[in-house]
C-alpha positions in Angstrom: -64.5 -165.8 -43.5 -64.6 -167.5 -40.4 -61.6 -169.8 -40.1 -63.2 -172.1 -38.2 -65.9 -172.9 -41.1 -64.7 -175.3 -44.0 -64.8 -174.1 -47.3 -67.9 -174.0 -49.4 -68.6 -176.7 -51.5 -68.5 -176.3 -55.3 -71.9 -177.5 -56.8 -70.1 -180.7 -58.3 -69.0 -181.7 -55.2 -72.7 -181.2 -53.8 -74.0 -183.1 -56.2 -71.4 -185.5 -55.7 -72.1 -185.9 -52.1 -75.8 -187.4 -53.3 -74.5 -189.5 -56.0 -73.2 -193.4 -55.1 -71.1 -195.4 -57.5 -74.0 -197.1 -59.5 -76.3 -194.3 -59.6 -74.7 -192.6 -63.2 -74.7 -196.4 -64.8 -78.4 -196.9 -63.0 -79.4 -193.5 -64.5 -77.2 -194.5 -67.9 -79.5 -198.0 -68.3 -82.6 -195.8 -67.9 -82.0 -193.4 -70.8 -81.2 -196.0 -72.9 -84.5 -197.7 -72.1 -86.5 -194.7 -72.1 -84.9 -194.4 -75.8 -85.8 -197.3 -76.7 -89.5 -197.0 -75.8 -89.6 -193.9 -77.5 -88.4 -195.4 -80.6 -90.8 -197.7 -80.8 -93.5 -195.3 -80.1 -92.2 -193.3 -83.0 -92.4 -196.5 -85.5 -95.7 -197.4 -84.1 -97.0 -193.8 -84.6 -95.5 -194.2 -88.2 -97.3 -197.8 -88.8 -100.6 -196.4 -87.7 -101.0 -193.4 -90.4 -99.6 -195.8 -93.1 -102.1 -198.3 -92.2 -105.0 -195.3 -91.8 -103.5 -194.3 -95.3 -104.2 -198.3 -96.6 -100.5 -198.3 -97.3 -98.5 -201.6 -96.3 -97.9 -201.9 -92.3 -94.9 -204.7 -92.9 -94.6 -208.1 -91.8 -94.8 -207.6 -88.1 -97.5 -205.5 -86.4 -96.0 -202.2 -85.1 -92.7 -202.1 -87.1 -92.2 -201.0 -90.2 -91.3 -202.9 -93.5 -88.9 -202.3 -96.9 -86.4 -199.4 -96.1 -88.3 -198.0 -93.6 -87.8 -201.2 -91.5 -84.5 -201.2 -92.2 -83.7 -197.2 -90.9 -85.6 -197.9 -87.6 -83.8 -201.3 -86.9 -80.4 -199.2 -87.6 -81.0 -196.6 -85.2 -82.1 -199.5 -82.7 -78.6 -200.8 -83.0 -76.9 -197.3 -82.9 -79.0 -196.9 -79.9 -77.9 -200.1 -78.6 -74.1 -199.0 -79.0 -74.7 -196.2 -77.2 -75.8 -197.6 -74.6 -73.0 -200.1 -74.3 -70.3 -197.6 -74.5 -71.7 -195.4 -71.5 -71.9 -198.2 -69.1 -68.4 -199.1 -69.8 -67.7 -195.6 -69.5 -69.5 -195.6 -66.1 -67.5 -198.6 -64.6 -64.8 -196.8 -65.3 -65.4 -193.8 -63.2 -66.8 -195.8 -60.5 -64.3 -195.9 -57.8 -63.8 -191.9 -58.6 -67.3 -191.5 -57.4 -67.1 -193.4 -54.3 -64.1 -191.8 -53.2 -65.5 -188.5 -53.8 -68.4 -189.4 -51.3 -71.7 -190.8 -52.5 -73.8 -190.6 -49.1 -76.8 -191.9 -48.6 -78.5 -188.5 -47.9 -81.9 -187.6 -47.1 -82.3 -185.8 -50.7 -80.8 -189.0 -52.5 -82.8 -191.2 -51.0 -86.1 -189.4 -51.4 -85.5 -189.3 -55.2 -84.9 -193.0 -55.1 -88.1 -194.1 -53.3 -90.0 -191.5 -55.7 -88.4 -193.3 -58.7 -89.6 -196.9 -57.5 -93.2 -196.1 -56.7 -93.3 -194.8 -60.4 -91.2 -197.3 -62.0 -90.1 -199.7 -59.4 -91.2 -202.8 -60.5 -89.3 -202.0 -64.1 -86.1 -201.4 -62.1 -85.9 -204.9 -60.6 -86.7 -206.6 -64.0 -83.8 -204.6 -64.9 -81.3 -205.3 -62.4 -81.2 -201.9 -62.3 -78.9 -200.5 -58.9 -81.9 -198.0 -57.9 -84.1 -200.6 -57.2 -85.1 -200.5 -53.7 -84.6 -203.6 -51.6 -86.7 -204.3 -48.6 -84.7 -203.5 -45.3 -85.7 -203.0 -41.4 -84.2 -199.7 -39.3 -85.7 -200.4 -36.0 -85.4 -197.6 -33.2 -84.2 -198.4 -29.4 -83.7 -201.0 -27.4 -86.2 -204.2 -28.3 -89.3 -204.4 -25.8 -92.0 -206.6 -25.7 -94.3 -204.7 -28.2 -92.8 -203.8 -31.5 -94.8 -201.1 -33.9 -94.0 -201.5 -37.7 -94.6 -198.8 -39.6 -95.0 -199.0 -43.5 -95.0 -196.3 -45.6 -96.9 -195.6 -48.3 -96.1 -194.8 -52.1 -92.8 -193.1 -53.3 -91.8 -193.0 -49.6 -88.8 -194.9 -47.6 -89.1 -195.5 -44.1 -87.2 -192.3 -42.5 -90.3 -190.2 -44.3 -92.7 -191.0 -41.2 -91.2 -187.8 -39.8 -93.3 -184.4 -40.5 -93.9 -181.4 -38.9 -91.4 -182.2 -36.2 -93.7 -185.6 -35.6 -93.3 -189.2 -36.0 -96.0 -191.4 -35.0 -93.4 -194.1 -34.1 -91.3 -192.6 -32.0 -94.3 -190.8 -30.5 -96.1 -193.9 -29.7 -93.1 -195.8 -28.7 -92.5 -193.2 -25.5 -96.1 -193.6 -24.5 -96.6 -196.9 -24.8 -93.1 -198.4 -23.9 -92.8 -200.0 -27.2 -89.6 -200.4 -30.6 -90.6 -199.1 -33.3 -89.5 -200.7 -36.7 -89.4 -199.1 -40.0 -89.9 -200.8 -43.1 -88.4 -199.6 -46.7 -89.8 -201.4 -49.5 -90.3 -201.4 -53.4 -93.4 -199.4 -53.8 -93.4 -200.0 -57.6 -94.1 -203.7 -57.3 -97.2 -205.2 -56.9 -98.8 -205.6 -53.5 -99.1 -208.9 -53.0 -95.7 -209.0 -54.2 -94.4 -206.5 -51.5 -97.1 -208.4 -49.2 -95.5 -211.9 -49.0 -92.2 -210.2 -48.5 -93.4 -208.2 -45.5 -94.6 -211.4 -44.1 -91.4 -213.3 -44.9 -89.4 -210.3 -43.1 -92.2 -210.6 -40.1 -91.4 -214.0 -39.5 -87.2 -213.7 -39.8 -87.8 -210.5 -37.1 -89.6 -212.1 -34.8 -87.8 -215.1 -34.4 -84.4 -212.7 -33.9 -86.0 -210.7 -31.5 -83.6 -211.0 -28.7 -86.5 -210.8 -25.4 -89.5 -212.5 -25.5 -92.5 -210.2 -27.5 -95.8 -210.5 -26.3 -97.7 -207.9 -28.6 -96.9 -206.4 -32.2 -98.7 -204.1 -34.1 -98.7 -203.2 -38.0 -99.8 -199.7 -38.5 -99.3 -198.5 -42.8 -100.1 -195.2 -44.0 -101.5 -195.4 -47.6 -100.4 -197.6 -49.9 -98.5 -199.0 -46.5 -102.0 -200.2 -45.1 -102.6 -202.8 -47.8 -99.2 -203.8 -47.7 -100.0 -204.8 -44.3 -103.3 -206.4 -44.7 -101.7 -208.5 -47.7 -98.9 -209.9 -45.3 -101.4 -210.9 -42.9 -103.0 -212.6 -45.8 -99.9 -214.3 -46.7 -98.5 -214.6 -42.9 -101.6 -216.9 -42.2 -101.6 -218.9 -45.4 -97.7 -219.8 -44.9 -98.4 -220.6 -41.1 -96.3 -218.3 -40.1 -95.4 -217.7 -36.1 -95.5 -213.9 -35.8 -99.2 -214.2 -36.6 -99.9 -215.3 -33.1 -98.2 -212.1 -31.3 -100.6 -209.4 -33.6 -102.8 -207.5 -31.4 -103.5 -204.1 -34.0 -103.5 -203.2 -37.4 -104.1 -199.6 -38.2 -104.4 -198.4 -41.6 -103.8 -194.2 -42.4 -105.8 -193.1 -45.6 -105.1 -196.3 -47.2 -107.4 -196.8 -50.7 -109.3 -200.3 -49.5 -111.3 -199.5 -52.6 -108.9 -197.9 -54.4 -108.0 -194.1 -55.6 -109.1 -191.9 -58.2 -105.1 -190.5 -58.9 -104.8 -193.9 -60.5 -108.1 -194.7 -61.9 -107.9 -191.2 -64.0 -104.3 -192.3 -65.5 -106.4 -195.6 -66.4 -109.0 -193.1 -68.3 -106.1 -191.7 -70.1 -105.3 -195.0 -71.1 -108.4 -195.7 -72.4 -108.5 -192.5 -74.4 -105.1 -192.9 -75.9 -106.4 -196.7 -76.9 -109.3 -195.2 -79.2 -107.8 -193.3 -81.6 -105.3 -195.8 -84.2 -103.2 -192.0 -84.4 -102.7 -192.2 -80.6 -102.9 -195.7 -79.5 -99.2 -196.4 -79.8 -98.8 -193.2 -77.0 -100.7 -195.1 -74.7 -97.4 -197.1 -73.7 -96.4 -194.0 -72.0 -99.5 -194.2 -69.8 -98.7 -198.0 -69.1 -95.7 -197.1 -67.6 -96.9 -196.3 -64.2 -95.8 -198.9 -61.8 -97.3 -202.0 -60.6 -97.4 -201.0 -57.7 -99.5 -198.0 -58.5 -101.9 -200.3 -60.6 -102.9 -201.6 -57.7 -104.1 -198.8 -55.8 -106.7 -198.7 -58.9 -109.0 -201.0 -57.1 -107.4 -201.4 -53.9 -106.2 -204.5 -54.7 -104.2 -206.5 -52.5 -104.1 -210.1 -53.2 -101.9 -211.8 -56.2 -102.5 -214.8 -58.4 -101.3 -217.2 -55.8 -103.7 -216.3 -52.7 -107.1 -215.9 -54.5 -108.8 -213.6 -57.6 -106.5 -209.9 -57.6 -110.0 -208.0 -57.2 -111.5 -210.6 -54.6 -112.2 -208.7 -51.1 -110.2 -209.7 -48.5 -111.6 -210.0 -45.6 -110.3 -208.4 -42.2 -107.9 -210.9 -40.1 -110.2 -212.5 -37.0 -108.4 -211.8 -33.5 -106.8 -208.5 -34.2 -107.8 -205.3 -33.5 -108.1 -203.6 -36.8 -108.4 -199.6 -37.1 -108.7 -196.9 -40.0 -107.9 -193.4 -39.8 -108.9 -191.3 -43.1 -108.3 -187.8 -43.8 -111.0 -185.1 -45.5 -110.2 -181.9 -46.8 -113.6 -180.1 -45.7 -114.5 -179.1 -42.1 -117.6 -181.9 -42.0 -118.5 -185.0 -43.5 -120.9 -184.6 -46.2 -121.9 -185.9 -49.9 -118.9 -184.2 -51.4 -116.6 -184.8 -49.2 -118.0 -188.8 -48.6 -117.8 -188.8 -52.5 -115.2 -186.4 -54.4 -113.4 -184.5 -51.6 -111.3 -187.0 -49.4 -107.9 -186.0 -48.3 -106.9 -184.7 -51.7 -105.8 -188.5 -52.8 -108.0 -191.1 -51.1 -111.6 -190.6 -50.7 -113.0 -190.5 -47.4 -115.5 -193.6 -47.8 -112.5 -195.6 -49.2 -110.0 -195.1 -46.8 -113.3 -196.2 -43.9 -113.5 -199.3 -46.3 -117.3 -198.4 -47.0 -118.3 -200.2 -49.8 -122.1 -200.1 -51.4 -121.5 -203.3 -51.5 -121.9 -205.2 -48.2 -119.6 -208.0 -49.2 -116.6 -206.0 -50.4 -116.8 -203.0 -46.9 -114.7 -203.8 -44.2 -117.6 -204.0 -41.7 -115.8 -201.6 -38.9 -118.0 -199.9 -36.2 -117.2 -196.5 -35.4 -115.2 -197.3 -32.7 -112.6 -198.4 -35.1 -112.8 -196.0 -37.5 -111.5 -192.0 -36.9 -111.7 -189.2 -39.2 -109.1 -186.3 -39.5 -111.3 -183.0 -40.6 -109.5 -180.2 -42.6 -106.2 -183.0 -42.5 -104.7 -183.8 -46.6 -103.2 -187.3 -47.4 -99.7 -186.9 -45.8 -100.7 -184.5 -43.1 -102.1 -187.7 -41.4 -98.5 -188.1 -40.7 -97.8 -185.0 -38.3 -101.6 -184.9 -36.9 -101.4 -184.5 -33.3 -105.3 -185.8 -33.4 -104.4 -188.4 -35.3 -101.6 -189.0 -32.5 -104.1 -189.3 -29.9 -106.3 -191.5 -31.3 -103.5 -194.1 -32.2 -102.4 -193.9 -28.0 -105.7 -193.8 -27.2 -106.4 -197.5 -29.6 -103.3 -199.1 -28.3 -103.1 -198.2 -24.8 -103.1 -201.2 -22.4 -107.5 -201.0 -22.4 -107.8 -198.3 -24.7 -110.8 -198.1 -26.9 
């Protein structure tokens, strides 16, 4: 062995390097929830033969009565216990784990953002330490043009690298621009994540240590109606970084939503039918918020107008799609079905057969990467091009 080389790690202390204090006790209050759910699955499961059976359901609809009742609200409270005792285990061994490292590594913090698009919205209503809070990482010195980027679901903001490429940095050498990363929550709701973006928007701008003269939003995915939402919300609030937008640029964002999501609805649906299944279908309603929303492509909440209103496109800003399709040309398959692999092409254009619900976009503003899947739009040198070639001082 190479003196000169440390020692190789055992695989505790690997694991150890990706682990912070809270993440056991986080992990901990997640089992005991999951339990939880499950047992009341199991009871509802239970209620739902009795009652096919014309035996008594109980007083309350979904538990059970008599001695049943009384076994399924003792394991409740054993379950309960049990998950008392490992959190106090847990605070316990917290300083061990922080002096035994607990980095913020790339691998930690990609299973993080994976676990808040799926349950994110359930991991702030729990106060639960993996929930991802919004924060900035902006690149170089500030300039007069800032680029935010915002990802798209299950992603942080150090993900818009691939294949050796990132669209920021790229951009930013061209075009003499900072680029700004956003991290976010993708498990909340849209609008939710929407009026925070804009909140964030206004606080950056107005710390922005020279004067900026042009800033431009570009979200990939579920990013892009993050970013039309804030606009929404920036304008509504009268908020100043609304007059320095020049571009918004969406990448394969679902403007009328994607079919990932609407065939976990269908499951939903399925599960509903049947009084045998029907209590299973909570484990279909426990996809995110976040990725409800890409159902429809919704991006407006209760307090800015109807959730499945269309929003229209902001005036005075140059606004750009980008989608992706699978097959070599355009044509009714890949229009309809194909897409990049998530979004479907005419969704990501913001076609609509509906003239009041399309974004309206001439084909100057819309771009289409052939034989290019959902996150390859990340690393597409085409893609590239077209993005310098949009926000190039007289580009077109």
């Amino acid at each position: 062995m190479n003196p000169a080389q440390p020692p190789p790690r055992s695989p505790a202390a690997r694991a150890r390097r990706h682990l912070r204090a809270g993440d056991l006790r986080a992990a901990a209050q997640l089992v005991t929830a999951a339990t939880g759910g499950v047992i009341g699955i199991t009871e509802g499961v239970h209620q739902a033969v009795r009652g096919r059976l014309g035996l008594s359901r109980g007083a309350e609809a979904g538990r059970a009565g008599g001695l049943t009742g009384q076994i399924y609200r003792a394991i409740r409270g054993i379950h309960a216990g049990v998950g008392l005792g490992v959190d106090v285990l847990l605070q316990a061994l917290g300083p061990w784990l922080e002096a035994s490292g607990g980095d913020n590594t790339p691998e930690r913090a990609a299973v993080v953002a994976a676990l808040n698009g799926v349950m994110g919205d359930r991991l702030q209503a729990m106060g639960n330490p993996l929930a991802q809070a919004m924060s900035w990482r902006v690149a170089g010195a500030p300039t007069g043009h800032a680029l935010v980027l915002v990802h798209g679901l299950c992603m942080h903001g150090d993900q818009w690298l691939r294949e050796g490429h990132d669209h920021g940095v790229w951009l930013a050498r061209r075009l003499g621009a900072t680029p700004a990363y956003l991290t976010y929550n993708t498990g909340l709701p849209v609008a939710t994540n929407g009026r925070a973006l804009a909140e964030r928007l206004e606080r950056l701008v107005a710390s922005w240590p020279v004067p900026l003269q042009r800033l431009t939003l570009i979200g990939h995915s579920m990013g892009g109606l993050v970013i039309r939402s804030a606009v929404h919300a920036g304008e509504s609030a009268g908020h100043a970084w609304r007059a320095p937008l020049r571009d918004l640029i969406c990448l394969g964002a679902p403007h009328h939503g994607a079919p990932l999501e609407r065939a976990g609805h269908g499951v939903d649906l399925l599960l509903d039918a049947s009084p045998f299944t029907a209590p299973l279908a909570r484990l279909g309603r426990l996809r995110s918020a976040g990725i409800t929303d890409l159902r429809r492509g919704r991006v407006r909440g209760d307090d800015n107008g109807p959730p499945d209103a269309p929003l229209p496109l902001p005036a005075g800003v140059a606004c750009r799609v980008v989608a992706a399709c699978l097959a070599p040309r355009r044509g009714l398959l890949a229009d309809r079905l194909v897409g990049d692999g998530l979004v479907p092409l005419r969704s990501a254009l913001g076609d609509h057969d509906d003239p009041a619900r399309a974004l309206g976009l001439g084909p100057d503003s819309r771009f289409v990467a052939h034989r290019t899947g959902h996150l390859d739009l990340l690393g597409s040198p085409s893609v590239a091009e077209r993005l310098r070639c949009w926000l190039e001082p007289g580009g077109s």
